[in-house]
C-alpha positions as CSV (number, residue, x, y, z in Angstrom):
1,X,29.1,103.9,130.1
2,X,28.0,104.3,126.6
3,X,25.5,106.3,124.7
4,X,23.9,103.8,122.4
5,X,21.3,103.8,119.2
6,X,19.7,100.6,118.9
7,X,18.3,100.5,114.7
8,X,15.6,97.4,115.3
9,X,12.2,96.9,113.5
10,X,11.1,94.1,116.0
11,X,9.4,95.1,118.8
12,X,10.3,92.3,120.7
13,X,13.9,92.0,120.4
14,X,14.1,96.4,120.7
15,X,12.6,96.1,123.9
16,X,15.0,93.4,125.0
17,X,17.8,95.3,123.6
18,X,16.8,98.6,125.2
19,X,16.6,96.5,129.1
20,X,19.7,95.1,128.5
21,X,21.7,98.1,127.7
22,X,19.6,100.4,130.2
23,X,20.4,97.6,132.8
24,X,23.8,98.0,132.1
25,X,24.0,102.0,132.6
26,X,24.1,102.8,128.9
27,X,22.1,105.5,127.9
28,X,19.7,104.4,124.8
29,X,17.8,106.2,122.0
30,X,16.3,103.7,119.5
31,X,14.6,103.4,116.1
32,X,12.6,101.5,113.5
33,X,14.2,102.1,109.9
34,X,16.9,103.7,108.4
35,X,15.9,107.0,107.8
36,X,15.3,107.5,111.5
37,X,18.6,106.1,112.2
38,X,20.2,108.8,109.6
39,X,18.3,111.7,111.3
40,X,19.4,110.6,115.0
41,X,23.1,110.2,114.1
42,X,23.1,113.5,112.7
43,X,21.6,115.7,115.4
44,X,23.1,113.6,119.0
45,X,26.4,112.0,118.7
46,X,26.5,108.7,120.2
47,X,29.2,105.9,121.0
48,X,27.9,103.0,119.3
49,X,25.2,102.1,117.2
50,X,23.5,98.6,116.9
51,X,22.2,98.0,112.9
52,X,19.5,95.8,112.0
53,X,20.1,94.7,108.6
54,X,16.0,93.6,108.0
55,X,14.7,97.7,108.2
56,X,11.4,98.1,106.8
57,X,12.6,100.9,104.8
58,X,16.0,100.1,103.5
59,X,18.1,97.2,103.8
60,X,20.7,97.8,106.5
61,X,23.9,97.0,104.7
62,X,22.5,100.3,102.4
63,X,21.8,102.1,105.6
64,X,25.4,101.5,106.6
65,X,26.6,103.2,103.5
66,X,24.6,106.0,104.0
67,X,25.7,106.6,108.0
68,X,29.8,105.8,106.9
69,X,28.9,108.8,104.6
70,X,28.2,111.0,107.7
71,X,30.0,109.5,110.7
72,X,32.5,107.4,111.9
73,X,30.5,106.3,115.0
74,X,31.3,102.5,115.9
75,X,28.6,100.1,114.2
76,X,27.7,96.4,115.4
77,X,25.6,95.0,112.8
78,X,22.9,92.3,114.7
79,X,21.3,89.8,111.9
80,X,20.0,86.8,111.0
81,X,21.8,86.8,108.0
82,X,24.7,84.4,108.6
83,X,26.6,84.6,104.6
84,X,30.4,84.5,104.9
85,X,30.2,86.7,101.3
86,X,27.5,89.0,103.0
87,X,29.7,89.2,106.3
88,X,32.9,90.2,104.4
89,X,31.1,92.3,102.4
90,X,30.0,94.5,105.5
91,X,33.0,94.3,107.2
92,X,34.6,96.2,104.3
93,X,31.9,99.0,104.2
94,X,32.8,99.9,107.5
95,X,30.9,97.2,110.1
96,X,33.2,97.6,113.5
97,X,31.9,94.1,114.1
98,X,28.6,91.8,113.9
99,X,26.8,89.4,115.9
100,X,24.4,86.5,114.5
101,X,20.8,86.3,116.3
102,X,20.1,85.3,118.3
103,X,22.6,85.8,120.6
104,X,22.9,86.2,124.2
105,X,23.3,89.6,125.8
106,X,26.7,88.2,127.5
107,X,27.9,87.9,123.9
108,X,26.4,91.4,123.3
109,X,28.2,93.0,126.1
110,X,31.4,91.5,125.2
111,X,31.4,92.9,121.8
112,X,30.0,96.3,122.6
113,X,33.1,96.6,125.4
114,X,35.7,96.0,122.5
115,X,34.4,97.9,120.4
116,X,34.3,100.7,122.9
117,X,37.8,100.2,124.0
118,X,39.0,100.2,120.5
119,X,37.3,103.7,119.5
120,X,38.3,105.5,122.8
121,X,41.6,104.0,122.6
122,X,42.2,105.8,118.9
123,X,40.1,108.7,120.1
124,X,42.6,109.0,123.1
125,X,45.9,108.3,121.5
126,X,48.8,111.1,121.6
127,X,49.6,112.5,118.8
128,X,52.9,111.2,118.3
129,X,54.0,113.4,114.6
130,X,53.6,112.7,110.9
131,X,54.7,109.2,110.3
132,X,56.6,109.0,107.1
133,X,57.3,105.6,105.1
134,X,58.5,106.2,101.7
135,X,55.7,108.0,99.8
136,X,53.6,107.0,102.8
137,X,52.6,109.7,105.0
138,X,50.5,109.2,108.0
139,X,49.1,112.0,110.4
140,X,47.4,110.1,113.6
141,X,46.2,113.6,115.3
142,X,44.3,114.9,112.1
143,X,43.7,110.6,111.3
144,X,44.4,111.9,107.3
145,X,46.6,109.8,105.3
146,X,48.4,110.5,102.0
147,X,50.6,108.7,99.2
148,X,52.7,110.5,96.9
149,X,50.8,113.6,97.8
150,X,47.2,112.5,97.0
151,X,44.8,111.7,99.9
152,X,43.8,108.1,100.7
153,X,40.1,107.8,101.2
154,X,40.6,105.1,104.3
155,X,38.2,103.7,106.8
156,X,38.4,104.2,110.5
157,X,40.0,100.8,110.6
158,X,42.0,100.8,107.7
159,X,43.0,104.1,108.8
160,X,44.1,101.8,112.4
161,X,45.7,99.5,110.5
162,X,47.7,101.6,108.1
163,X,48.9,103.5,111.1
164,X,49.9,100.6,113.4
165,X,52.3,98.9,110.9
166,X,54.0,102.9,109.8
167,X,54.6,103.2,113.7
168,X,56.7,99.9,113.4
169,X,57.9,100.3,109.7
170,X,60.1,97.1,108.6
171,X,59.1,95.3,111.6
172,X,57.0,91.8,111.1
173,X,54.2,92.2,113.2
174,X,52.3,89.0,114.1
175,X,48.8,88.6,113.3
176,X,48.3,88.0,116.8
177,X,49.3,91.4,117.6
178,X,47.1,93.0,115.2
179,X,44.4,91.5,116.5
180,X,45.0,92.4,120.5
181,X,46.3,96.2,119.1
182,X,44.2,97.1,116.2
183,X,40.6,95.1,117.0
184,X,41.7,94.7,120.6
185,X,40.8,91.4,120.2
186,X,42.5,88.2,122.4
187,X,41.6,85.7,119.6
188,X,39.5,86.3,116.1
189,X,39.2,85.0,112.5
190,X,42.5,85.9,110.1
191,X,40.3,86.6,107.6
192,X,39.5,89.9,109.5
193,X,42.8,90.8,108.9
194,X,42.7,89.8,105.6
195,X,39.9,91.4,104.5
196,X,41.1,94.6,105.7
197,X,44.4,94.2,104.3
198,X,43.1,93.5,100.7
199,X,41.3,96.6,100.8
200,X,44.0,99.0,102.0
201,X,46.4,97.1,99.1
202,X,44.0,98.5,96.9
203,X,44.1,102.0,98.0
204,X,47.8,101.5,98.1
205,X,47.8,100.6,94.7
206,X,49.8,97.1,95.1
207,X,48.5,93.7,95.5
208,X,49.1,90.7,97.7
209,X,50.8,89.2,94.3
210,X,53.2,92.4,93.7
211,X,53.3,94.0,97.0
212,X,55.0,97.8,97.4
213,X,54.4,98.4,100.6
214,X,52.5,95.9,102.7
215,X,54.2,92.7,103.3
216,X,53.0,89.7,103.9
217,X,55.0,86.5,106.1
218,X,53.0,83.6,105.6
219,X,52.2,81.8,108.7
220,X,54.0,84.6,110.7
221,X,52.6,88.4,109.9
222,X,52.8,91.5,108.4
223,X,55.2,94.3,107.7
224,X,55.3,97.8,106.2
225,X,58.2,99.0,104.1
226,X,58.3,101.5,101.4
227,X,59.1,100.4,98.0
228,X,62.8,100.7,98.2
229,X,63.5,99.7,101.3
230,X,64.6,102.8,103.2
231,X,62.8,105.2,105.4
232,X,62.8,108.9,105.3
């Protein structure tokens, strides 16, 4: 089970949340606003956190800035807000996943169980060396990342994603694949993997257009190769 923070202004739907998940043998600490959610994160460590984006005291997507600046704890962020733009937008400032309200707490459940197997499965993962692609190196025990010396400045699942394709380098991994390994997900939306990919092209320096080290098969996956072609 799961030590949760629940960040929900409405009493209602807090109260439902807080059953649910005590129901379910989760331990649960919850709050109103952002600033509460800031101070809890950073004095009890918990496994997931549930994000309101309508806080009374600062719009959610800002208070998901503010706790990526402090932790990498999982985040599910539970709106109203249904925006593709909005979605993406979250999603690349470090959302683990989201849910539209309402939604049922089966739905809920299912969510917060991949997203739990997904951090303890990179939390328990043997360190298995430096992983070197060209300029590329990789460290999955200290999850640090550098090109051509300089640190990359990744997200947790960039980070993932990043270090799933340098374990396989040259190999065309299927989208599928990325999905059930990296999200641990059975079925999802390729513009999850897009998203992400854009993102970690821009930290690579390349783009989708002139590609140096990320790949892309259309209509069958992705691979990771350095620039030249061979591996150290």
């Amino acid at each position: 089970m799961a030590s949760v923070l629940v960040v929900e202004d409405d009493q209602f739907v807090r109260s439902a949340l807080i059953r649910h998940l005590t129901e379910a043998s989760h331990t649960v600490r919850s709050v109103g606003t952002a600033l509460e959610a800031l101070r809890e994160v950073a004095h009890f460590r918990f496994d997931l956190v549930i994000l309101d984006l309508g806080l009374p005291d600062l719009d959610g997507a800002e208070a998901l800035k503010m706790l990526r600046g402090i932790t990498d704890v999982p985040v599910i962020i539970a709106t109203a807000r249904d925006d593709e733009a909005e979605i993406v937008r979250l999603l690349n400032d470090g959302a683990d996943d989201y849910l539209i309200k309402p939604f049922s707490v089966e739905h809920l459940s299912a969510r917060m169980a991949a997203v739990l197997r997904r951090s303890r499965a990179a939390g328990d993962a043997p360190p298995s060396g430096v992983l070197q692609v060209g300029g590329l190196s990789i460290d999955p025990l200290r999850r640090q990342a550098e090109l051509d010396g300089a640190a990359l400045d990744l997200t947790r699942r960039e980070f993932d994603l990043l270090a799933f394709l340098a374990g396989r380098p040259g190999v065309v991994v299927p989208r599928k694949e990325l999905l059930a390994e990296v999200w641990q997900l059975s079925y999802g939306d390729d513009q999850t993997i897009d998203v992400h990919l854009s993102w970690l092209r821009r930290k690579l320096g390349e783009t989708a257009a002139r590609p140096r080290y990320l790949h892309t098969l259309r209509g069958v996956g992705v691979k990771l190769e350095p620039p030249n072609g061979h591996m150290r």
